[in-house]
N, C-alpha and C positions, 0 to 999 in steps of 0.2 A: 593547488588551484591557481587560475587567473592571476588572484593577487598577491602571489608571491614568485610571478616572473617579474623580471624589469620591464618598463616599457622604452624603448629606444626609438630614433627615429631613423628612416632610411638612410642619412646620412654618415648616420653611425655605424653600421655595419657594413658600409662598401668597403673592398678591398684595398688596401693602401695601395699608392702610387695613384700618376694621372691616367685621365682616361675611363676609370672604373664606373662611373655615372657620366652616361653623353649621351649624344644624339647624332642622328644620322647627318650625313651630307647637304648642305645647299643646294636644293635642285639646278643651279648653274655648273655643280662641281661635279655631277651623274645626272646629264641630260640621257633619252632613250638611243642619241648615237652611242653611247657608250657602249653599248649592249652588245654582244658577241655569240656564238652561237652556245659555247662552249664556256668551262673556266669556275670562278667563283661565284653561290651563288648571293643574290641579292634578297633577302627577305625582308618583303611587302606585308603592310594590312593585308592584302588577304593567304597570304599563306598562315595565318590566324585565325583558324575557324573553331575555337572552341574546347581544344586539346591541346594537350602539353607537346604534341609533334608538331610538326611544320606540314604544312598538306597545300595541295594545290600546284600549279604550273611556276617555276623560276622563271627569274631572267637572271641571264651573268656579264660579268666586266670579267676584261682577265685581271691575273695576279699583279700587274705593273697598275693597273688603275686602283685595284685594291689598296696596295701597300699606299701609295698617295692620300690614301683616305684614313691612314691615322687610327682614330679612338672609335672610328665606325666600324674597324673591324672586331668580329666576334669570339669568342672563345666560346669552346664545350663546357656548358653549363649556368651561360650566362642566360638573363633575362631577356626579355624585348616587350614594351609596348607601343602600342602607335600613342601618338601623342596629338592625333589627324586624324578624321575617320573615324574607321573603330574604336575608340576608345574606350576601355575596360577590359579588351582582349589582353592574352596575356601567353609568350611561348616561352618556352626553354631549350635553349642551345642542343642539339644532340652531339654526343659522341659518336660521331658517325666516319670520320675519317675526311669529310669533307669540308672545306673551308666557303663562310661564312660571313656578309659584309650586311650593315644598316641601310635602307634605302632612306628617303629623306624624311617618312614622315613619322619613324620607327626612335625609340632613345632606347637606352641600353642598361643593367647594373651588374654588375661584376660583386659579386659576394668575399665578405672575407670568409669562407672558410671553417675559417679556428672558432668564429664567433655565431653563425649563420649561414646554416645549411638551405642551399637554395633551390633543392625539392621543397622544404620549408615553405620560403620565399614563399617559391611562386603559387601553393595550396592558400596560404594567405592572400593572394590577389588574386585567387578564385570566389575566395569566400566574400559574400555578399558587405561584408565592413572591406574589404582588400578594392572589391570594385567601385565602391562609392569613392574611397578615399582616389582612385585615378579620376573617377567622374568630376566629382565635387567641382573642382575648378575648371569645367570646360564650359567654352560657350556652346549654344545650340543653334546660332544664329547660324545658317549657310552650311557648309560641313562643318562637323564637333571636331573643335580645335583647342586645347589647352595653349592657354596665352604665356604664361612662363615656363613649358615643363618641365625643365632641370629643375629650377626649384620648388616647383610641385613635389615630384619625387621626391626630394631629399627631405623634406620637410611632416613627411607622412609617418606616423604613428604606429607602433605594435607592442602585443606583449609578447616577450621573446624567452621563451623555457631552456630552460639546459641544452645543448648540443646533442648528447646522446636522447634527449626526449622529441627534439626534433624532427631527428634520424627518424625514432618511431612512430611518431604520428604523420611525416610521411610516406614511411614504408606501410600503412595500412591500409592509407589515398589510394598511395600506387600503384597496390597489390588490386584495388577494386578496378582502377584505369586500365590495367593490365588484362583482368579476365573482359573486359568493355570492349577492348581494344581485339584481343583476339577472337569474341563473338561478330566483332564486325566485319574482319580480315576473313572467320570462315564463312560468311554469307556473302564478302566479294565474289569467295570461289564459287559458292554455291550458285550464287547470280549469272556465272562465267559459264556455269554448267548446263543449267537451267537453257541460256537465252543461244550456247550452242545446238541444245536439243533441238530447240522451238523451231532457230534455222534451218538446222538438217532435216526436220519432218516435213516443214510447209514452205522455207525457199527453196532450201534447192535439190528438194525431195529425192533424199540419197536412197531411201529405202526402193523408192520407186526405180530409179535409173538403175539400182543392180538389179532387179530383176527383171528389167527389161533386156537386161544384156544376158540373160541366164545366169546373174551371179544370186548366191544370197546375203542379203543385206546383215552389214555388219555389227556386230553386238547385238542380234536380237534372235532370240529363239525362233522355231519354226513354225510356229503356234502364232505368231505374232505376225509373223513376215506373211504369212499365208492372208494376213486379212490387207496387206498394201495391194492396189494393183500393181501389173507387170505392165504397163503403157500408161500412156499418154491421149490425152483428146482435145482440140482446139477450142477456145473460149476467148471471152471479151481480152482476156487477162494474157494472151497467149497458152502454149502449152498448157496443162494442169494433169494433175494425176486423174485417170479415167475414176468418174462414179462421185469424183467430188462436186459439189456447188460452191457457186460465186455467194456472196452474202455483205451488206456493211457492216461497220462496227455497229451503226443503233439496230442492227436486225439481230444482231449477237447479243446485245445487251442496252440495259438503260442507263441513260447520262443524266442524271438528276441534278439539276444547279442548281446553288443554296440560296438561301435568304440574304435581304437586306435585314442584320441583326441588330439593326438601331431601333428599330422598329418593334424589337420585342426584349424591351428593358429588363433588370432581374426584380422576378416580385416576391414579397416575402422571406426573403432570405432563398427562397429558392431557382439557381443562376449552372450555367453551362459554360466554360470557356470557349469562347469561339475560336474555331480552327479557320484561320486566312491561309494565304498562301506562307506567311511566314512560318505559318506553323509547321506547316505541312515540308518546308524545306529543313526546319530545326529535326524535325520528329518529335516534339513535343509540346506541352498548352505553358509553360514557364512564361510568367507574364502578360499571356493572353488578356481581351478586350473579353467581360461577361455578356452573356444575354440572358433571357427567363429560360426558365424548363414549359413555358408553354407554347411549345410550337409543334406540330406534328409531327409524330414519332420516326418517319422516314428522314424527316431532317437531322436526327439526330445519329454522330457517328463513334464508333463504337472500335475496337482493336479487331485488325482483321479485315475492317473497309479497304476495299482500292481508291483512291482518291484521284483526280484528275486536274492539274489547273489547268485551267485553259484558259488563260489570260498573264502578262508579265511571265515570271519565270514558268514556262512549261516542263511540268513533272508528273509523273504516275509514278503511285506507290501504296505496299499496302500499310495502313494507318496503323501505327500502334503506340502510339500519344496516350490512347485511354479516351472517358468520352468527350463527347465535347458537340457542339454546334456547328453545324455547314453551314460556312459564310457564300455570299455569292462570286461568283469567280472558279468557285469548285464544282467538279461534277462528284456526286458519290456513284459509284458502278457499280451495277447488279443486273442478276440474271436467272430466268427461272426455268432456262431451258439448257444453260451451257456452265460447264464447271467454270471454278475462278481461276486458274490458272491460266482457260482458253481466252479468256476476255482479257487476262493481265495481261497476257503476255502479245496477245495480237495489238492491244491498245501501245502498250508499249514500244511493239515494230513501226508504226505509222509515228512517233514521235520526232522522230529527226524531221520530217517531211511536215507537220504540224508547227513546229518550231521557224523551220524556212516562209511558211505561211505567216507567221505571227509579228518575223523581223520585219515581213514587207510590207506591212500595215504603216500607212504614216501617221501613228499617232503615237502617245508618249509609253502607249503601254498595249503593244501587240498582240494580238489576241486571233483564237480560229472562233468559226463560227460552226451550227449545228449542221448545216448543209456542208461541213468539210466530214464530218462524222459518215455521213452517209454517201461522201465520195471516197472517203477508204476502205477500200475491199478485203476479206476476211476471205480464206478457202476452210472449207466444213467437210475434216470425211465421214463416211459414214457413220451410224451409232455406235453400231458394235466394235470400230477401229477407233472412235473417239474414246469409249470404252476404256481399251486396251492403253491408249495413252496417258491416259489418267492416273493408269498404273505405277506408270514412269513420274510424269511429270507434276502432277499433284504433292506427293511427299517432300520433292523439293521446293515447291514453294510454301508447303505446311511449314517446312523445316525452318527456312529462310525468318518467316513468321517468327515462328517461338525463338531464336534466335534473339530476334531484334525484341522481343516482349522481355528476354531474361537479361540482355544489357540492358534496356529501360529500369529495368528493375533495380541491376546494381548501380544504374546511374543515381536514381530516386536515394537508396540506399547512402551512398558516398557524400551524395550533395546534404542528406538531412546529418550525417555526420562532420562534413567540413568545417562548416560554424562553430562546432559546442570542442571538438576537438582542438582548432586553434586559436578557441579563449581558453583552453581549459576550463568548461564547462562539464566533460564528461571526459574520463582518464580513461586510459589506455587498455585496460585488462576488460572494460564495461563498452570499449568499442571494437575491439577484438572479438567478443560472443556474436555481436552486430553483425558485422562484416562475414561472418564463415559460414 
C-alpha cells in the first residue's frame, strides 16, 4: 500500500548533474525575431493541451540559437510545465527524433531513471494531488504565474513505489491513452472522409459534372448516379445542380440559444453541469459551473447534440460530454425535416466564413448573429437523392459519434483510476480487470 512507499520530494529524484530542473529562456534571450522558418522546435503553453503529446502549431530557432540556450534544451522523456499561463498542464518529451527547446514560460525535469520512471512522473502530475501541488503556489492575479518555480518544483511531495511497480502502473495509464489516442486519430480520418464527401456532393458537384460530360460518376453505383442530374441551371448562388433548391441554415434546421444558468440555481440536490463554451472545446462537464434540472427539457443536452457557438471561440460539434445544460452563447441544432449529418455538416461548411464575421466585431468577444444563419445558403437535392446520401454519409458521422462516446468512456475510466493507482489505493491486478 501507500504507506509503505517513501515519500520523496521532486528534488530527489532529478537526474544528477546541472541543468536537470530549469526553466526556459529570458524573453530577452528568444525574442519572436528569433524565430525561423524551419529547425528546432520551441514548446509553448499551448502545445499543452491535455495529453502526454505535444499538439498544436511550433515555432523554431535554428540549432546555433538552440545550443546558446543551455539547460532549456530538452531531452526525449523529459517533463515540461508552464510555470505562466497554463499552469497545471503537463507534457513529455517524445522520442520522435526531433529536437526540442523550452520557450520562456515553460521549466523542465529530467528524471533519474534508476530511481523514477517518468511515465511515472508525469501520471502523478495528472492526478488531481500532482496538479494542485503545481497550482498551490500560483498567483491568480493577471495571468497565473508561480513567483518562484524552480523551487516550487523541487520542493513538491510524492509517494514513490518500487521502479518496476512504476513501470506498471504506468503501462496501464498508457495502454488507456493509447486506445484514447487512436479512437481520436481514426475519427481525424473519418472527419477527412466525411467533410471530402460533403465537398464532392454539394461544392463542387463531381457527380453532377461527369455526367454532364457523359461520364459516370465515380465511386458510385448506377442506381445512385441515375438519381444526380446530368446539368446544370442558373440560380442566385450561380450554377447549381438542375432540380435542386436554394435554402438557409434556419430553413434546414433550428438554432436554439441557451440560457442565462444563473438564473436557475441547483435545487434539492437536484443540478445539471452546464455546458459553456469551455466545455464544449474540452468535450467534456470536468469542473463545470451547476444549475437546476428545472428548466425546460429542450434546454437540456444530451450525447449526440450538434452544438454550435456562436460567440468567442466558434465551433460545431457533435456533443458527447453526457448531459448537461445549454448555457447561452450555444446554439443546440435540430431538425425535424433533414438528417443530422445534412445540418452538420452544411453548418460546419459556412464556419470559416462565420469566424471571419466574428473577428470583425469590435468588441472583446466576436460573435455572429441570427440574421448571418439566414444569409448562409444550403443547396437541398431532392428526397429520394437526399435519401440515397444518407446511405453514405449518415454512418460516417454515426461512427465518428460512437468513437468519441468510447474514448470518453476510456478517458472516464483512466481518470477514475489515476488517483487510487498513484497513492496505491488500489493495486495493480484490481486495476488491470478495470481497464480491459
Amino acid at each position: 500500500m501507500s504507506s509503505e512507499w517513501p515519500v520523496v520530494s521532486i528534488d530527489e529524484i532529478k537526474a544528477p548533474g546541472a541543468g536537470s530542473i530549469a526553466i526556459g529562456p529570458f524573453g530577452s534571450r528568444m525574442k519572436s525575431d528569433c524565430y525561423v522558418d524551419a529547425g528546432v522546435r520551441v514548446v509553448r503553453g499551448t502545445n499543452l493541451t491535455g495529453g502526454r503529446s505535444f499538439s498544436g502549431e511550433f515555432v523554431f530557432i535554428t540549432p546555433e540559437k538552440a545550443a546558446e540556450l543551455n539547460s532549456a534544451n530538452l531531452s526525449p522523456c523529459d517533463l515540461v510545465f508552464p510555470h505562466r499561463g497554463a499552469i497545471g498542464e503537463v507534457g513529455i518529451v517524445p522520442d520522435d527524433g526531433e529536437r526540442y527547446v523550452l520557450s520562456s514560460s515553460l521549466m523542465k525535469l529530467t528524471c533519474d531513471v534508476g530511481r523514477a520512471k517518468p511515465d511515472f512522473i508525469y501520471y502523478f502530475f495528472k492526478s488531481t494531488v500532482g496538479r494542485f501541488e503545481l497550482l498551490k503556489n500560483s498567483s491568480q492575479v493577471g495571468t497565473p504565474g508561480i513567483g518562484q518555480p524552480l523551487t516550487s518544483l523541487r520542493q513538491i511531495k510524492l509517494s514513490l513505489p518500487p521502479v518496476g511497480e512504476q513501470q506498471e502502473i504506468a503501462a496501464v495509464l498508457r495502454a488507456l491513452d493509447d486506445r484514447i489516442a487512436l479512437l481520436r486519430e481514426t475519427n481525424a480520418t473519418l472527419e477527412a472522409i466525411a467533410q471530402a464527401l460533403f465537398k464532392s456532393w454539394f461544392v463542387d458537384f463531381d457527380p453532377v459534372r461527369a455526367k454532364s460530360q457523359g461520364l459516370a460518376p465515380a465511386g458510385m453505383d448506377e442506381a445512385t448516379a441515375a438519381l444526380f442530374p446530368d446539368g446544370f441551371e442558373e440560380s442566385t448562388l450561380g450554377p447549381i445542380p438542375r432540380g435542386w433548391n436554394i435554402r438557409s441554415l434556419d430553413q434546414i434546421a433550428s438554432y436554439l440559444n441557451g440560457l442565462a444558468l444563473q438564473k436557475y440555481p441547483p435545487t434539492d440536490g437536484a443540478w445539471l453541469p452546464v455546458i459553456k463554451i469551455a466545455q464544449l472545446r474540452k468535450g467534456d462537464t470536468l469542473g463545470a459551473d451547476r444549475a437546476g434540472r428545472n428548466i425546460k427539457p429542450e434546454y437540456i443536452v444530451r450525447n449526440g447534440d450538434v452544438l454550435f457557438s456562436w460567440s468567442g471561440s466558434l465551433e460545431v460539434e457533435v456533443w458527447c460530454g453526457g448531459e448537461g445544460a445549454l448555457n447561452q452563447h450555444l446554439f443546440k441544432v435540430t431538425s425535424q425535416h433533414f438528417p443530422k449529418w445534412f445540418y452538420f455538416w452544411w453548418t460546419r461548411h459556412h464556419l470559416d466564413r462565420f469566424r471571419q464575421i466574428a473577428a470583425s466585431k469590435a468588441t472583446t468577444m466576436g460573435h455572429i448573429q441570427r440574421g448571418h444563419l439566414s444569409e448562409a445558403k444550403v443547396l437541398v437535392p431532392p428526397p429520394e437523392l437526399l435519401d440515397v446520401m444518407s446511405a453514405s454519409a449518415a454512418p460516417l458521422l454515426d461512427r465518428i459519434t460512437q468513437n468519441a462516446l468510447h474514448a470518453q468512456t476510456l478517458a472516464e475510466v483512466r481518470d477514475t483510476l489515476l488517483p487510487r493507482l498513484i497513492s496505491g489505493q488500489l493495486r495493480l491486478p484490481e486495476a488491470a480487470a478495470v481497464a480491459t
